[in-house]
C-alpha positions in Angstrom: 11.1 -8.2 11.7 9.6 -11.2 14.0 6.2 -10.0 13.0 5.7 -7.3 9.8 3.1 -5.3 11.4 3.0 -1.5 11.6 0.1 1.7 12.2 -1.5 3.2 8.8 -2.9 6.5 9.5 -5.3 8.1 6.9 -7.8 10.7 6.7 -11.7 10.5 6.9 -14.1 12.9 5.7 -15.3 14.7 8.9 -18.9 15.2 9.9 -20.6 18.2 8.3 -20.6 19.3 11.8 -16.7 19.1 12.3 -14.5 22.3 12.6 -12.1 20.3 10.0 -12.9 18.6 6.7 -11.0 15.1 8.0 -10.5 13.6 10.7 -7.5 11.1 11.1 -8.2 6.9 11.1 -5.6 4.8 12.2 -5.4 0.9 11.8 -2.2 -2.0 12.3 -2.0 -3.8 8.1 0.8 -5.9 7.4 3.9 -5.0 5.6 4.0 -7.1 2.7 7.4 -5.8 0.8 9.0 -2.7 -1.0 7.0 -2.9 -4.2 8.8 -4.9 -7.3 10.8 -6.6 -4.1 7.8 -9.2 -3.0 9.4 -11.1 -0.9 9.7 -15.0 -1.9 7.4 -17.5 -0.2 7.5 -20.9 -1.2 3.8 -21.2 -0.8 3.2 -18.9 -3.4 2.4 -20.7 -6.5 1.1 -17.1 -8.5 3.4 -16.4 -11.3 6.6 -13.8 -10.5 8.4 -11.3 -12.4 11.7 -11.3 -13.3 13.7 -9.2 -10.6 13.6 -5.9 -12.5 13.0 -3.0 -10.4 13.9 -2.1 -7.0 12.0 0.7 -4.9 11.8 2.4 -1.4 8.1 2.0 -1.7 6.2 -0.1 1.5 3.2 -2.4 0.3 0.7 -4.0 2.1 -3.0 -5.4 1.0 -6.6 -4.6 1.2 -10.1 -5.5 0.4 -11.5 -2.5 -1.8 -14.2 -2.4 0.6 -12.7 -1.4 3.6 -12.8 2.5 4.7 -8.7 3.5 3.8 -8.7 2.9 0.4 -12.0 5.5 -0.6 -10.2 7.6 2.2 -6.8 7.9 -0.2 -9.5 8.7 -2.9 -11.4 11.2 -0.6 -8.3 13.0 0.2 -6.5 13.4 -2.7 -6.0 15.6 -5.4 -9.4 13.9 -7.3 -11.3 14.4 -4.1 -13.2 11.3 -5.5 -16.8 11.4 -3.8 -18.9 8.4 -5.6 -18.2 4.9 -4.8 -17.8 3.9 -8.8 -14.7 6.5 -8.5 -12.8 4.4 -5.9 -13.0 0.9 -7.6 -9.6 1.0 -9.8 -6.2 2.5 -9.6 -5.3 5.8 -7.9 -6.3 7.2 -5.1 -2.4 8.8 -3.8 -4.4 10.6 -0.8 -1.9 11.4 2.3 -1.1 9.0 4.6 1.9 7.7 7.8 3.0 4.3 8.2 4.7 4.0 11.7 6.6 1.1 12.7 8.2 0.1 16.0 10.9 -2.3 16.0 11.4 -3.3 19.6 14.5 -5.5 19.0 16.1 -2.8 18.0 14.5 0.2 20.1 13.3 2.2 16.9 10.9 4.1 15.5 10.8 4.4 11.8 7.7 7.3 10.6 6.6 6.8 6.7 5.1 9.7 5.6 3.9 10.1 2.2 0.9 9.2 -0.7 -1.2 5.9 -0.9 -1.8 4.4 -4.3 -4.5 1.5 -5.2 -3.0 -1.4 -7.6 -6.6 -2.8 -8.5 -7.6 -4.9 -11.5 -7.9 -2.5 -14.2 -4.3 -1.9 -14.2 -3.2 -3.9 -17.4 -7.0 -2.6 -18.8 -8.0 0.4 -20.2 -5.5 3.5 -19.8 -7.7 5.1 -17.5 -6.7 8.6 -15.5 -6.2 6.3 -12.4 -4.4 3.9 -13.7 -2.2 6.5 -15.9 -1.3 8.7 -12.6 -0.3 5.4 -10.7 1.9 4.2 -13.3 3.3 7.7 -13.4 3.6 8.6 -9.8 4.6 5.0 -8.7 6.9 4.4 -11.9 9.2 7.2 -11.0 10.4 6.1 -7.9 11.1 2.4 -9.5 15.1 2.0 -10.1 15.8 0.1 -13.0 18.5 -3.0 -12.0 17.9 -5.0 -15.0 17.8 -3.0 -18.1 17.8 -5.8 -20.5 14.6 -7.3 -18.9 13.3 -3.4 -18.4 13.6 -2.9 -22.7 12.0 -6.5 -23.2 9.3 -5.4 -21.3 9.7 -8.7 -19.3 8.1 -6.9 -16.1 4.6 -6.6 -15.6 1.7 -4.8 -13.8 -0.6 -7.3 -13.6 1.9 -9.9 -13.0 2.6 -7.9 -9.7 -0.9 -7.6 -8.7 -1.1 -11.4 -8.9 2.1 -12.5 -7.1 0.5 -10.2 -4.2 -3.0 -12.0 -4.1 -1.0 -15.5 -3.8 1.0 -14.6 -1.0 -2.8 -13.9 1.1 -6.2 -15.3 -1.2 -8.7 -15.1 2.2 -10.8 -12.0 0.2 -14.4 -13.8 0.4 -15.0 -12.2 3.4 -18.5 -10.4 3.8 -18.4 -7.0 3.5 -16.6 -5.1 6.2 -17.9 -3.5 9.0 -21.3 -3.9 8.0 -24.0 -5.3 10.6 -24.8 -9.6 10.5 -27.8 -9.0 11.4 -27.6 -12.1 13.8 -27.0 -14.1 10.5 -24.5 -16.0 8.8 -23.1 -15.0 5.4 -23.9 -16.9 2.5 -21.6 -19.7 1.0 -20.3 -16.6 -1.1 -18.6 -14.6 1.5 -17.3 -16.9 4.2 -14.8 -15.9 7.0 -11.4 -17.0 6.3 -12.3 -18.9 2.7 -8.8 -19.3 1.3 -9.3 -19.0 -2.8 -7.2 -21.7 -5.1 -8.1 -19.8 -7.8 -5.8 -16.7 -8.6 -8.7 -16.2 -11.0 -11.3 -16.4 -8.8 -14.1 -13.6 -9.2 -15.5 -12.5 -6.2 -12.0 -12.8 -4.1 -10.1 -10.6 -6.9 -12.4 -8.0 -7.5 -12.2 -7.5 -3.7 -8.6 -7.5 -3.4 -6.1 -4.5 -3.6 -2.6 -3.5 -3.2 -1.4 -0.4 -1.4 1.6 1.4 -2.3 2.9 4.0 -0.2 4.9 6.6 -1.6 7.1 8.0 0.8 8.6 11.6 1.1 9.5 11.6 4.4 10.9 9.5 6.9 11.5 10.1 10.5 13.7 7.6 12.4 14.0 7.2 16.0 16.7 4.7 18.0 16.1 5.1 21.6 17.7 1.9 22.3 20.1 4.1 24.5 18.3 6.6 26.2 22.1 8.5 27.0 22.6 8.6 22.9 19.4 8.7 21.9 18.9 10.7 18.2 16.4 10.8 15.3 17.1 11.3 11.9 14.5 12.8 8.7 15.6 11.6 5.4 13.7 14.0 3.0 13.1 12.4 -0.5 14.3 15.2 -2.6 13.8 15.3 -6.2 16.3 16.5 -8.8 17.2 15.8 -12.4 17.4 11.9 -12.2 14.7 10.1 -10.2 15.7 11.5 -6.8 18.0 11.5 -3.7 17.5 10.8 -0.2 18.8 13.8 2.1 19.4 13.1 6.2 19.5 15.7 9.1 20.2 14.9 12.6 18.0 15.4 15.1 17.6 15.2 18.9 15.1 12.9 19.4 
């Protein structure tokens, strides 16, 4: 694609008010690569694994303080509530990831679970982190298996190669008011961070995986044979199987 970008849709916790206990928020991210496939960019000096996975899972990245990431924590099975319970891994709230390909006249709908990478994943074996490694890890196809039992592949690793491929995370916080100010030396707009260390910039930064289970796909590029098809992720004995049907469109 010219340019990577697509629609997220997640679900906010609705007004005490509201009829319904979410209502949905939608915003364009950037597609960043099927996770354990990060695309190679020869401005990316961050370490990278060996190629030992492949997956069908979309990635894109975030700051840890923007809305959609406590929203896949809000909404999913944890129905995290607290701030402190949205800083690591997890999350796997539902979520669509639509993306229109004009060159090609097609819609391709993700829909599916959002997981948080954040930087406690090599840390302590916390619930988060052990329900992303298990939810996440299952859909990861093993194409190296001599590099899989040497344990040459690594979490952390992936995390890493992510932040080097984008390192602006100094931002001040998001959607909160300037108060007519500028922010501090801290927290500049658009700081790009030389340090894959760097403090501030990682504890802000996050990768979102999106598990999908269903995708709908849409070529219109002919309106006189026009179709869509749903590929249903179906799981069975081994690690799954993709199943189509044809639809009109």
């Amino acid at each position: 694609m010219p340019s990577p970008e697509f629609v997220f849709s997640s679900l906010h916790p609705a007004p005490s008010n509201s009829p319904t206990p979410y209502i949905p928020r939608a915003r364009y991210c950037i597609y960043r690569g099927m996770w354990t496939e990060l695309p190679e960019n020869k401005h990316n000096t961050a370490p990278q694994n060996p190629r030992v996975y492949e997956s069908d899972m979309p990635t894109f990245t975030t700051d840890v303080r923007m809305q959609k990431v406590g929203e896949l924590f809000s909404s999913s099975a944890g129905h995290a509530e607290k701030e402190e319970q949205t800083q690591g891994c997890g999350g796997g709230g539902p979520c669509e990831a639509v993306f229109w390909i004009k060159e090609t006249g097609t819609q391709w709908r993700i829909k599916g679970s959002g997981w948080i990478v954040g930087p406690d994943v090599e840390g302590e074996a916390t619930s988060g982190v052990r329900t992303l490694k298990s939810e996440v890890g299952r859909r990861m196809k093993i194409v190296d298996a001599e590099k899989h039992e040497a344990g040459e592949w690594s979490w952390g690793k992936e995390l890493t190669a992510h932040f080097g491929n984008c390192r602006s995370w100094k931002n001040p916080p998001p959607g909160t008011p300037t108060h007519g100010k500028e922010p501090d030396s801290d927290h500049q707009l658009g700081q790009k961070v030389e340090d894959l260390d760097e403090k501030i910039a990682r504890s802000n930064f996050r990768v979102v995986i999106i598990i999908p289970d269903e995708v709908e796909q849409c070529d219109i590029s002919d309106p006189a044979k026009a179709r869509r098809w749903k590929h249903t992720f179906v799981i069975d004995e081994k690690q799954g199987k993709w199943e189509t049907e044809e639809l009109w469109p």
